[in-house]
C-alpha positions as CSV (number, residue, x, y, z in Angstrom):
1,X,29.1,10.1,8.9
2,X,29.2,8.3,5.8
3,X,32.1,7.9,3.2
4,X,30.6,10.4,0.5
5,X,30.0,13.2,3.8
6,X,33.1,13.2,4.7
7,X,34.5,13.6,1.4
8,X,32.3,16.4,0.6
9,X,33.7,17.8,4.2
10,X,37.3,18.3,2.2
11,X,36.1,19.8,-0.4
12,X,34.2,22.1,1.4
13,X,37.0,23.3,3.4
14,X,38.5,23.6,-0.3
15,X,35.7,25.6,-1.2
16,X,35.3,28.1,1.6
17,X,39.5,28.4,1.3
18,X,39.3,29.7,-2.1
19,X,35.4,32.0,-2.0
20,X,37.2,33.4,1.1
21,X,39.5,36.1,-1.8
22,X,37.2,34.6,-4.5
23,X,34.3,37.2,-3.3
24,X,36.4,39.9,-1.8
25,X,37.9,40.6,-4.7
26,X,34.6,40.1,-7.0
27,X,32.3,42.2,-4.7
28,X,31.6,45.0,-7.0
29,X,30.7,42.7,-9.8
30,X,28.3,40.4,-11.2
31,X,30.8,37.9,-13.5
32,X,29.9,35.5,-16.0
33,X,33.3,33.6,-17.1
34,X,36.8,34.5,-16.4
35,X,39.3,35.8,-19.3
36,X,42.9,34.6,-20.2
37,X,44.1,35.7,-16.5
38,X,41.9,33.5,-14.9
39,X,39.8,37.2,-13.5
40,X,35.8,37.3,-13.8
41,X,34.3,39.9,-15.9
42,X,31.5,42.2,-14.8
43,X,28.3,41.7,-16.1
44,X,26.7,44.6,-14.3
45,X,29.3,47.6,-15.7
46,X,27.2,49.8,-17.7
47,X,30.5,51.0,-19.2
48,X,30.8,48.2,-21.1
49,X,29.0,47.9,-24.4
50,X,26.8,44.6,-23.9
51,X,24.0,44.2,-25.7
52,X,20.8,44.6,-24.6
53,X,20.6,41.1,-23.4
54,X,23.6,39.9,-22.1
55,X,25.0,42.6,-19.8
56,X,22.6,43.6,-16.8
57,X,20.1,41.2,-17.8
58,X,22.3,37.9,-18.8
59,X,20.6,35.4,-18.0
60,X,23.4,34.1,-15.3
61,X,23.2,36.8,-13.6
62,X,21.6,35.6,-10.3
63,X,24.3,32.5,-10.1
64,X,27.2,34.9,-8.2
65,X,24.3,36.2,-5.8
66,X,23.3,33.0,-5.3
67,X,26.8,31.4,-4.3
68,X,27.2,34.6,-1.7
69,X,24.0,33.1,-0.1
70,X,24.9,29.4,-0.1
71,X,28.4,30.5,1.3
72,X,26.6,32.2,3.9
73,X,24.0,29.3,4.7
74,X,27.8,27.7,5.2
75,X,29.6,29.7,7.0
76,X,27.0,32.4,9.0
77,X,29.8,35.3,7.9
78,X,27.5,38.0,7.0
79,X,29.9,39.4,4.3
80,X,28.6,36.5,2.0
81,X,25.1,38.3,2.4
82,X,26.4,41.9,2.0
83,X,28.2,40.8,-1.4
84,X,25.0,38.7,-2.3
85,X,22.9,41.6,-1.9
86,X,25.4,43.9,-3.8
87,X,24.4,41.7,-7.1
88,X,20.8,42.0,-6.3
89,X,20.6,46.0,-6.0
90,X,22.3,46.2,-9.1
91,X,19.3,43.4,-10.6
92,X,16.9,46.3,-9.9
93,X,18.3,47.9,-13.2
94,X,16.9,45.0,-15.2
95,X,13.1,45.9,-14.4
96,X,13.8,49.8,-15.2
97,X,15.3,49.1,-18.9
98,X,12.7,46.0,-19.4
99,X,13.9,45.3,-22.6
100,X,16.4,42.7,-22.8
101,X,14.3,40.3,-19.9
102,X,13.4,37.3,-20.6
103,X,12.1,33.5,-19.6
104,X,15.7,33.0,-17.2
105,X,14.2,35.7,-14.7
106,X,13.7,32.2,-12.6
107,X,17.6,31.8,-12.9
108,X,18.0,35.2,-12.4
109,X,16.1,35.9,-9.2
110,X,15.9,32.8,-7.6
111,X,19.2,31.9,-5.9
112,X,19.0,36.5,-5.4
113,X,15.7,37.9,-4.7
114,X,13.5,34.7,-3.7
115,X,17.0,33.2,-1.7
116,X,17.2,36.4,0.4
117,X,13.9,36.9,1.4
118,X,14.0,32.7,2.4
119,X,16.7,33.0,4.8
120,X,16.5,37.1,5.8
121,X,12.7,38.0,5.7
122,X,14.6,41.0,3.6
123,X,10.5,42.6,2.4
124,X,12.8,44.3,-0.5
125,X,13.8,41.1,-2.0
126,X,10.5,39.5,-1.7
127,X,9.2,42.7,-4.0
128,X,11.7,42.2,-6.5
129,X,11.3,38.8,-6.8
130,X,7.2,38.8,-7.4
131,X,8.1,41.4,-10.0
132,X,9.9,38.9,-11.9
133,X,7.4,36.3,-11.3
134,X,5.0,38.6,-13.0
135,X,7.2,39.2,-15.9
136,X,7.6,35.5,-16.4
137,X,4.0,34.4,-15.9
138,X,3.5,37.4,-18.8
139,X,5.2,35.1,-21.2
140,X,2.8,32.6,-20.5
141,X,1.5,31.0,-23.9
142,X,-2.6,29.9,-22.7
143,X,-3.1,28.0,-25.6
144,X,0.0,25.8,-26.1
145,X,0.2,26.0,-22.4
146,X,4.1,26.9,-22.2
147,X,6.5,30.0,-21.0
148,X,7.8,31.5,-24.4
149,X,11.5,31.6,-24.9
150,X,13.6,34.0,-25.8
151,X,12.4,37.3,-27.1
152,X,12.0,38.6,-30.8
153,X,13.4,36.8,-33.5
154,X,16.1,39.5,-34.2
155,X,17.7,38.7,-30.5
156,X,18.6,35.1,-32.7
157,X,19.6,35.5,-36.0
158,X,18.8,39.1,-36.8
159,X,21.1,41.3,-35.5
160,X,24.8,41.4,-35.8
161,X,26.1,39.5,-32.8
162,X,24.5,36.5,-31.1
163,X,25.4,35.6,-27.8
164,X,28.0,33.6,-27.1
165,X,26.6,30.1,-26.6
166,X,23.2,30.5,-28.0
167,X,23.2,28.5,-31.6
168,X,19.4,27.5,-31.4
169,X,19.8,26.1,-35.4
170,X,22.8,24.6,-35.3
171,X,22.5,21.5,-37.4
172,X,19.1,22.1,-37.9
173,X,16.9,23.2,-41.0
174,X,16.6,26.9,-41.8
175,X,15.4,28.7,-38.8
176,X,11.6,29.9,-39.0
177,X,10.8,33.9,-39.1
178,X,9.7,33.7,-35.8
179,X,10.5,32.2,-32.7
180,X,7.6,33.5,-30.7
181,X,6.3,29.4,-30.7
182,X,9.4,28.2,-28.7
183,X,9.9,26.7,-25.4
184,X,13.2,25.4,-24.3
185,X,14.3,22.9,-21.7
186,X,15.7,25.2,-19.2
187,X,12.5,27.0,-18.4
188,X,12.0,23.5,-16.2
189,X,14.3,25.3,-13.6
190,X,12.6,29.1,-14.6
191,X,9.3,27.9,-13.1
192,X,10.4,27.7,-9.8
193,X,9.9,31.1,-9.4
194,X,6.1,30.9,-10.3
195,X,5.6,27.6,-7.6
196,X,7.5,30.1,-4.9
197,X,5.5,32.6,-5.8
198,X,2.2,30.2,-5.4
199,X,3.1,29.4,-2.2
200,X,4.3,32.8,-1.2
201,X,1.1,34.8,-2.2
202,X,-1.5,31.7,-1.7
203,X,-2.3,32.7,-5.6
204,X,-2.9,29.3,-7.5
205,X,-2.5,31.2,-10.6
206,X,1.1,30.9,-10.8
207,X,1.0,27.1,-9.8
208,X,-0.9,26.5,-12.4
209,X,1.2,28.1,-14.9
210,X,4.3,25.9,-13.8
211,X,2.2,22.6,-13.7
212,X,1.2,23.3,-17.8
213,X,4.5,24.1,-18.8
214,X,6.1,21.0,-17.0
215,X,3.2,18.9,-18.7
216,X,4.0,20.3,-22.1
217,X,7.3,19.7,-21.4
218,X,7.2,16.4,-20.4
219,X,4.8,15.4,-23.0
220,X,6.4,17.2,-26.0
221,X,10.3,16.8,-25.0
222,X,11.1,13.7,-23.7
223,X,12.0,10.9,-25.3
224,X,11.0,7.3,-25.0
225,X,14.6,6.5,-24.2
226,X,14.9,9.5,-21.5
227,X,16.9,11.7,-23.6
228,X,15.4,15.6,-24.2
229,X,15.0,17.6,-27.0
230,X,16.9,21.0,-26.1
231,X,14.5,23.6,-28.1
232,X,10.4,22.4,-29.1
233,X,8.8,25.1,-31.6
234,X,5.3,25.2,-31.4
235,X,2.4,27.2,-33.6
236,X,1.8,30.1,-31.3
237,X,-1.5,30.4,-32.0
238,X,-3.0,26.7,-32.4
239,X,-0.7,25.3,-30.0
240,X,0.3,22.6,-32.4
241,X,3.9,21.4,-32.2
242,X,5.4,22.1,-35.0
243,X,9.2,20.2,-34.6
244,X,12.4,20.1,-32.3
245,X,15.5,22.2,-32.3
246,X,18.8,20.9,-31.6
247,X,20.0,24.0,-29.8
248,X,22.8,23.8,-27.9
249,X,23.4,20.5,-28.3
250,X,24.6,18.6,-31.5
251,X,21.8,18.0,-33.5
252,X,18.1,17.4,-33.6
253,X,17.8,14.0,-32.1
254,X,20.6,14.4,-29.7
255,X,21.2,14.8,-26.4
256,X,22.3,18.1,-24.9
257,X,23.8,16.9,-21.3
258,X,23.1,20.4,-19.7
259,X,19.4,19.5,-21.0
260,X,19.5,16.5,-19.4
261,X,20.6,18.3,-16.3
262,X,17.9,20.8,-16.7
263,X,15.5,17.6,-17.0
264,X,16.4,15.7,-14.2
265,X,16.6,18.5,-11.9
266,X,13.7,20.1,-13.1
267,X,11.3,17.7,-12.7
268,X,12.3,17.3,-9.4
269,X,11.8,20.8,-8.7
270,X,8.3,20.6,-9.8
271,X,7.7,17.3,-7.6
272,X,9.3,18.7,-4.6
273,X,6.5,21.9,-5.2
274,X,3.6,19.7,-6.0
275,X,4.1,15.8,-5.1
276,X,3.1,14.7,-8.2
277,X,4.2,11.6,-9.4
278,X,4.4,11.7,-12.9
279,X,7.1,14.7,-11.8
280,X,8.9,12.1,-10.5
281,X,8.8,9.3,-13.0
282,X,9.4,11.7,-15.8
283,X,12.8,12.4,-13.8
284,X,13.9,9.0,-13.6
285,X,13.2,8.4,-17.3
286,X,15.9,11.1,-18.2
287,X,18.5,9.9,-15.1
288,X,18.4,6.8,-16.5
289,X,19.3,8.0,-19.5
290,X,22.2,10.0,-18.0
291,X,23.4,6.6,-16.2
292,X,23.4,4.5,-19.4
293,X,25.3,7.1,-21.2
294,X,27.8,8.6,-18.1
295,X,31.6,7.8,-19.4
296,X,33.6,5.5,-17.5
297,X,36.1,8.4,-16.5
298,X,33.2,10.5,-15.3
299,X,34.3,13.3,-17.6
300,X,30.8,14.8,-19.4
301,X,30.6,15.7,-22.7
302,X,28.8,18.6,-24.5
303,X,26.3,16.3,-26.1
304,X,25.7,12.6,-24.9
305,X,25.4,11.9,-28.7
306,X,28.3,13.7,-30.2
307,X,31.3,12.5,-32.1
308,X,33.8,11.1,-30.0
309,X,36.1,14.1,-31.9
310,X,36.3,16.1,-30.9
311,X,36.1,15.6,-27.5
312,X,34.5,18.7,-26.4
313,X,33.4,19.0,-22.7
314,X,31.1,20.5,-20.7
315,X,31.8,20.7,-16.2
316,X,28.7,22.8,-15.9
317,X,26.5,19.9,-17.6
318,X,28.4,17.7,-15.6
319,X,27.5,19.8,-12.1
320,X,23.8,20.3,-13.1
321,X,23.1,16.5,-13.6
322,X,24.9,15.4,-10.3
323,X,22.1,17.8,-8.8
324,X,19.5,16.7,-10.5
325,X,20.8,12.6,-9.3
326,X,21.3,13.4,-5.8
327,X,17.4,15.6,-5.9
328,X,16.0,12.3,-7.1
329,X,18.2,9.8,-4.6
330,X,16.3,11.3,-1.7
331,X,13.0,10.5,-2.8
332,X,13.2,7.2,-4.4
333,X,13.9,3.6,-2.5
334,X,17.2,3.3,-1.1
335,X,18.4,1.1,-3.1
336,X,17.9,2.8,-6.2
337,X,18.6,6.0,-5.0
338,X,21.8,5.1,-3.6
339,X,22.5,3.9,-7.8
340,X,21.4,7.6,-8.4
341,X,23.6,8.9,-5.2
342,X,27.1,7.2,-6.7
343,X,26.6,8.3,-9.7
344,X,26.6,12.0,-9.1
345,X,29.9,11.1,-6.5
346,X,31.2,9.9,-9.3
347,X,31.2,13.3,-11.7
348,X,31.7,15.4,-8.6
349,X,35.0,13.9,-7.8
350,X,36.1,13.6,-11.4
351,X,35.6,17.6,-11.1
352,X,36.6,18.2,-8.1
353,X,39.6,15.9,-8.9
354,X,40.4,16.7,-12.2
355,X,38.5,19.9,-13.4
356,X,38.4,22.1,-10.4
357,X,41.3,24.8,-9.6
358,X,40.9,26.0,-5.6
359,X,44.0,28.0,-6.4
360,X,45.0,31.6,-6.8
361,X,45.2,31.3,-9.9
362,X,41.9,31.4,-11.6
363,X,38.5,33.0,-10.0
364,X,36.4,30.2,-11.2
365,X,36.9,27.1,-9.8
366,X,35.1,24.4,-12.3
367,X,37.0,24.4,-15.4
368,X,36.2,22.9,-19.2
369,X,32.9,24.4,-19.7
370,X,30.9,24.5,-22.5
371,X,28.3,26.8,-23.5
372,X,27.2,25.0,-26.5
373,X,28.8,22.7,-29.3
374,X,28.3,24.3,-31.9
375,X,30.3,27.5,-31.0
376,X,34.1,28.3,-31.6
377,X,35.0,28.3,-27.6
378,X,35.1,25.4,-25.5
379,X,36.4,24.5,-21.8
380,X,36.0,28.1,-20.9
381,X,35.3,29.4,-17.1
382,X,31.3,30.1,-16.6
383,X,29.7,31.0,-12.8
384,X,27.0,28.9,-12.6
385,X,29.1,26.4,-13.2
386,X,30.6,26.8,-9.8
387,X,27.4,27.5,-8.5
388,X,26.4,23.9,-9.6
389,X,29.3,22.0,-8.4
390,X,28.7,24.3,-4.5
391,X,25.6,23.3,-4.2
392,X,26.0,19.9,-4.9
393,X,28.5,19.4,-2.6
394,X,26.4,21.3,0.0
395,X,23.4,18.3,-1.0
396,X,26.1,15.4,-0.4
397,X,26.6,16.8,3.0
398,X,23.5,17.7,3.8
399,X,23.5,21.2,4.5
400,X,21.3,24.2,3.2
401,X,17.4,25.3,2.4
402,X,16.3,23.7,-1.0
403,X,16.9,27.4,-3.1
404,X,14.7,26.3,-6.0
């Protein structure tokens, strides 16, 4: 066993010690981020007065589910699959109110739906998650050849709140009166779902759908450097690109390190599903990037590009790209993906060291999150955050099915 397995033995042990009260006491919820006493909130509670889009069918929805069903990959204790599936009866809601879905039904039912039916044969789960494939595959945009974000333009700038973390504009030129023309960087991970679903049904269609978006993607968001653009507007009905976003990062021009998580990984999603090289390529061109730009203390910021005040931070970016490195170290040459190996080590055990609470204290365990820059709240709490950094520990050691 190898130096970097045997580390990620410890902080396994650390993990399992703290989802061991972590999920008893979250069963009945689905949480997002944890408040000023360190306790999730509950996505799911229809008493609450979410929004439309950001209570049953927030978009990290599936990440709790999906950390029951790593847990249980990891430990065989079925209560990690009763909890898991808690979460994914409640998802059923999301298909019954319709509005308020969107392109994250691949983060959504994924690590739930598509997970469960993987490693259970659960026939419920594999109907709920070709629903959402077929919801997604509907946002489908033929001519420009990408998966539409977002829904109408009020969900962005029209209505009276915005979702916390979702600043598509910021630093940006006037927004346009429609974002029906948008793709975004994240929908590299969304896609999953339709290459699951290929291979599920035998139906090329949805295949196909994920190979056009990933080309678009690739051709119209990265950079020559490696770095990604976060949001790409295009003319929805000539298919013309019309101009980047900056998003969630700091600017047009930037470089959003979640996005860079989303590319890195992504791309290696879409060549573990297809073997295509330029898959493959395209997610060494943004790793690279990462590497050059990776800070000595292994501490992430919000935006690879940002001011160096202030120093804003961002674990769950962090925990995405070491992913996305230790995806592409397994099918490169050693020697390079060993480079590519380290360097997620390196930002795992600056979290794990410095960033990570496996007290009583808090529910989450990653800490200094950031949703976006450009929003008043940073190093927050978020779940998929902690879904990032379990997985990734569960890739150092070797352990698990692939769950995108």
């Amino acid at each position: 066993m190898g130096q970097n397995e045997m580390w990620a033995d410890t902080v396994i042990e650390r993990i399992r010690g703290k989802m061991t009260w972590v999920s008893e006491k979250n069963r009945n919820k689905i949480p997002y981020r944890t408040d000023e006493n360190g306790d999730y909130d509950d996505r799911s509670d229809p008493a609450k007065e979410w929004n439309v889009d950001d209570g049953i069918n927030w978009w990290t929805n599936g990440f709790w589910g999906g950390i029951m069903w790593l847990l249980y990959q990891d430990t065989g204790d079925e209560k990690y699959m009763r909890i898991a599936r808690l979460s994914e009866e409640r998802m059923e809601r999301c298909f019954h109110d319709y509005y308020g879905l969107h392109h994250d039904v691949g983060f959504m039912f994924m690590p739930t739906a598509a997970a469960d039916y993987r490693l259970t044969g659960n026939p419920d789960s594999r109907r709920q998650a070709l629903h959402a494939t077929s919801l997604l595959a509907g946002r489908f945009n033929p001519v420009g050849r990408f998966l539409r974000a977002w829904n109408d333009e009020d969900y962005l700038y029209g209505r009276k709140s915005v979702p916390e973390g979702e600043e598509p504009g910021s630093g940006n030129a006037p927004l346009p009166e429609s974002n029906k023309g948008w793709a975004i960087i994240d929908s590299m991970f969304n896609i999953s779902l339709l290459y699951w679903a290929s291979e599920e049904t035998k139906d090329p269609r949805f295949r196909q759908m994920a190979m056009m978006h990933a080309d678009t993607v690739m051709e119209n968001f990265v950079r020559s450097d490696g770095s990604v653009c976060h949001i790409v507007e295009f003319d929805p009905e000539t298919g013309r690109m019309v101009r980047s976003l900056g998003g969630q990062g700091y600017g047009e021009g930037s470089a959003w390190t979640r996005g860079q998580g989303w590319a890195v990984y992504g791309f290696m999603i879409s060549y573990r599903h297809t073997g295509e090289q330029r898959y493959l390529e395209t997610a060494r061109r943004a790793a690279r990037y990462c590497l050059q730009h990776i800070p000595e203390n292994g501490i992430i910021p919000v935006d690879f590009a940002q001011p160096e005040e202030p120093a804003y931070e961002d674990s769950c970016g962090a925990c995405v790209i070491a992913g996305g490195l230790l995806e592409l170290s397994k099918c490169v040459p050693a020697p390079e993906g060993r480079i590519y190996e380290e360097a997620a080590v390196k930002i795992l055990r600056t979290i794990a060291d410095t960033r990570a609470d496996f007290g009583q204290d808090c529910d989450a365990i990653v800490q200094n999150c950031s949703a976006a820059y450009h929003v008043p709240e940073h190093h927050i709490t978020m779940s998929y955050a902690d879904y990032f950094f379990i997985e990734a520990v569960y890739k150092l050691k070797g352990t698990g099915v692939f769950m995108w």
